[in-house]
N, C-alpha and C positions, 0 to 999 in steps of 0.2 A: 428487408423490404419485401411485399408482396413481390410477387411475379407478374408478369402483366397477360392479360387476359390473351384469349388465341386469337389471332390475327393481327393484334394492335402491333406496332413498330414502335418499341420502347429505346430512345433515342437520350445516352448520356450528353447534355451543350456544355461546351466548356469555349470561355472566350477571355479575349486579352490574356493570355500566357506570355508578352513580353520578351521571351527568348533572347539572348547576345550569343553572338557566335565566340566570343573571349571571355563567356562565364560573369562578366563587367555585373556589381548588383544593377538591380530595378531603381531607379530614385535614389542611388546611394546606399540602401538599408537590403534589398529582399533578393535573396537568391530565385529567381524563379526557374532555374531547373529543377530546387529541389523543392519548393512550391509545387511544381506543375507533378512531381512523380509523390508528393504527400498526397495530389486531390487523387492522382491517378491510384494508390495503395487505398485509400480510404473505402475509395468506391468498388474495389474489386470484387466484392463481394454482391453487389448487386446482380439480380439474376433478369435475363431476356433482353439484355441490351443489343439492340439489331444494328447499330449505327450511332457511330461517335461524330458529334460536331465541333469543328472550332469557328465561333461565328470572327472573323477580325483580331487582329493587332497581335497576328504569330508573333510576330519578330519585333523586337524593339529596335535593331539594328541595318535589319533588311539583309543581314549575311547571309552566304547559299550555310554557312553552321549552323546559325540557327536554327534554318528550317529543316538541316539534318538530325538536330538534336530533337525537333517534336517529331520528324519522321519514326528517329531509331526509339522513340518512349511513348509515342501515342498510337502511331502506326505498329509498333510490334504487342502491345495495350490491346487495341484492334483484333489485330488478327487471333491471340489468341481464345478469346473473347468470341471469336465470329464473326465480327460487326465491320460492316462498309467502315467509311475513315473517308470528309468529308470535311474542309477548310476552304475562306474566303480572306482576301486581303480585307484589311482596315488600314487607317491612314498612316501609323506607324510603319507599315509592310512597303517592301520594295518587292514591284510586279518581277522584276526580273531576276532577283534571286527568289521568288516564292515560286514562280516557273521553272526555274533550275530544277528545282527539289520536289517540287510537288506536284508539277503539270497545270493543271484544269483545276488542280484542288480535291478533285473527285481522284482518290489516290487507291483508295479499295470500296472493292461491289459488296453485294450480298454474300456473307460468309465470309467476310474476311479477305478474300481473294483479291491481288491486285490487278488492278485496269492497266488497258494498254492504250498509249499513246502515239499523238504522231509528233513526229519531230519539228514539225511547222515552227520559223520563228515570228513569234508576235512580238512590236517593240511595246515598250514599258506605256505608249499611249494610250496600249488600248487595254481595255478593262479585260480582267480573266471573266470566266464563266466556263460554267457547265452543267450537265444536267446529268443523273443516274437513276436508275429503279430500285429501290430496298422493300422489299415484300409489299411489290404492289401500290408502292405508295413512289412519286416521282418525286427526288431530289435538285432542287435547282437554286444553285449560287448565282449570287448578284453582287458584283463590286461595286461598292459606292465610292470606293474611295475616289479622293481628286489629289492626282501626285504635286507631292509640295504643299497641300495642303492640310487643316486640321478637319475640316468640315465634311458633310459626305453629299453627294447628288448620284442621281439617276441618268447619267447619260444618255444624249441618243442611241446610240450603240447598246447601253447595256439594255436599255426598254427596248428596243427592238427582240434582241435575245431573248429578255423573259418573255414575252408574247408571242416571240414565237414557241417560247416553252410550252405556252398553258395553249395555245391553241394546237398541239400538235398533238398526235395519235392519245385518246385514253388512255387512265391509267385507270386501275378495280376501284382505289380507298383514296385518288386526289394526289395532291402536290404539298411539299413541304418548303416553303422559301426561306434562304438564310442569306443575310446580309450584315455587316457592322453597324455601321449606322442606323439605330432604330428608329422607326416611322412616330414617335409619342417624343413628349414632352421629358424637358431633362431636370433635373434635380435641382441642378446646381449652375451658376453664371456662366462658369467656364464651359460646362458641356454646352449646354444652349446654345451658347457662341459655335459650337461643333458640331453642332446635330443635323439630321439631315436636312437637307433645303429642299422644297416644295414638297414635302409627302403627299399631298394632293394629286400628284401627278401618277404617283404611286396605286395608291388608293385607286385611280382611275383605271389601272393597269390589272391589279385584281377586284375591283368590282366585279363582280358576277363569275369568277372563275371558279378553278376547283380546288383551290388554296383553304386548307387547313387550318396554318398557322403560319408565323413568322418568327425568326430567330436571331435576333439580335445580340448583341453585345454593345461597346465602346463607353457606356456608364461606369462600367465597373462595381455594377450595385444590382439586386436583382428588383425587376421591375414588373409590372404588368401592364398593360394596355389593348389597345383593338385599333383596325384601318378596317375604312372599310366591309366592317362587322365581323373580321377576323382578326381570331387572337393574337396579339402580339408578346413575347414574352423574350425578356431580357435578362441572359443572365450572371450569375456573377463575375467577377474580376480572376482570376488564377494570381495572377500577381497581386493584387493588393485589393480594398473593400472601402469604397469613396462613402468618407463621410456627408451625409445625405440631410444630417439636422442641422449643420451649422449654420454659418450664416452664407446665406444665397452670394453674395459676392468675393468670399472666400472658399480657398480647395483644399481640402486637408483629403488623405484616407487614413484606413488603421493598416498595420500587417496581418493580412487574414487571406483565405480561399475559398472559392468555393463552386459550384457548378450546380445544371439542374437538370432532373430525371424528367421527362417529356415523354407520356406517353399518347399516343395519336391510335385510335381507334377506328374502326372498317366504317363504321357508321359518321368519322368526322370529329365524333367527340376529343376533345385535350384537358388530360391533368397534367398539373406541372405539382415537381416537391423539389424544393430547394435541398440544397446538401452542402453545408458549410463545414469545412475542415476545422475538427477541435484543437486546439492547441494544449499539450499536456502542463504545460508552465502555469496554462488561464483558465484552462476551462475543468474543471474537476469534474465528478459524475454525485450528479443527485444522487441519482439513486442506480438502481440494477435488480429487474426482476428477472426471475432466471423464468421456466417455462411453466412449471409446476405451477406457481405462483401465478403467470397468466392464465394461467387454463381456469383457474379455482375462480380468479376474480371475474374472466368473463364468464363465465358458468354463473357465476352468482350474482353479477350485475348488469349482463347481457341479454339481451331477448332472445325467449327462449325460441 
């Protein structure tokens, strides 16, 4: 993959990793520890990643293990890498064990380095949140979740917090919002039934701010959309890849991976490229052009 250009904040999302603290599979069928360390091998080789996201549904279980298992594979993924390390509950997640282990969520700054925390107890009421800087660009999580439940909302509490985010001191290149529950339409019966309630209200929250983009999960499918004339981008499942053609009042997924490369640029601009983990059993290789071979054929069918 390209590099991403100077000053952009090129940001690996990875969301629904699932986690069990007793190793239990995902659905009966899917390991996703070694799910989650396939997408995390795949992608190592991508180069300028400044900040790793998990948008929702760390934990399938809400164990303080779980959330030590994506600590010790995403957070040390992270650090070596460089990259802030940057997670938000979804409905699956238990506030108080994702506090245990990972505070605010906001777990490492710029470079990889961990944040410090205060010890403050919050009970499982109230929504997590936080906000950090990654080159210039302001990170701020928003919990939709609603404990006990499947669907996501915007609570009082948690709108208060982002507004006070987006109106607090500038930042050079804007705000990055990541939440579970995405503000767009769902594929399928069952997510609908899940999806966030009033994104209107949301909408109303960044209207006119200095929001970038949004970073969703909870589909388990990658998606695209907009609020309020900012990008919304949804991306795939870690633990599994929700079948999205069938039929609208049935829920199937396949076994698959996968995450997406987000790069956010000083001027505001966003590319997103999907990155689905191949499976060697399934997916064979067309083809394989080595370098020589690119070079010959952009030279000869490339403008000059």
């Amino acid at each position: 993959m390209q590099p991403p250009a100077a000053g952009t904040l090129r940001i690996l999302h990875l969301s629904d990793t699932h986690l069990t603290g007793d190793g239990a599979l995902h659905q009966g069928s899917v390991d996703t520890t070694a799910a989650l360390e396939a997408v995390l091998a795949h992608v190592d080789g991508v180069p300028g990643i400044g900040l790793v996201v998990i948008s929702g549904d760390v934990s399938e279980d809400g164990s303080a293990a779980s959330y030590r298992a994506l600590r010790e594979r995403v957070g040390v993924w992270a650090e070596r890498h460089g990259a802030a390390f940057v997670a938000v509950p979804g409905n699956h997640d238990l506030r108080e064990g994702f506090r245990q282990v990972l505070a605010n969520g906001h777990v490492l700054g710029e470079g990889g380095r961990p944040l410090a925390h205060t010890m403050e107890y919050l009970p499982p009421s109230v929504p997590v949140s936080g906000q950090s800087t990654v080159g210039g660009f302001r990170i701020v999580t928003v919990d939709t979740s609603v404990p006990g439940a499947g669907y996501g909302e915007v609570s009082e509490t948690a709108a208060e917090r982002l507004r006070a985010a987006l109106t607090s001191e500038p930042v050079p290149h804007g705000t990055v919002v990541v939440l579970h529950h995405p503000p767009v339409p769902s594929p399928t019966l069952l997510h609908e039934a899940l999806r966030l309630q009033h994104p209107e209200d949301l909408a109303a929250l960044l209207d006119g701010s200095d929001v970038r983009v949004v970073l969703g999960g909870h589909q388990h499918h990658h998606a695209v959309g907009s609020l309020a004339g900012i990008p919304v981008l949804v991306a795939p499942g870690v633990a599994n890849d929700t079948d999205v053609v069938g039929p609208y009042d049935e829920e199937s997924a396949h076994v698959a991976s996968g995450a997406l490369v987000v790069d956010v640029a000083t001027d505001g601009s966003v590319w997103s490229t999907p990155v689905r983990v191949p499976r060697p059993d399934g997916d064979p290789l067309a083809f394989v052009l080595d370098r020589e071979t690119v070079a010959r054929i952009a030279a000869q069918a490339g403008r000059p």
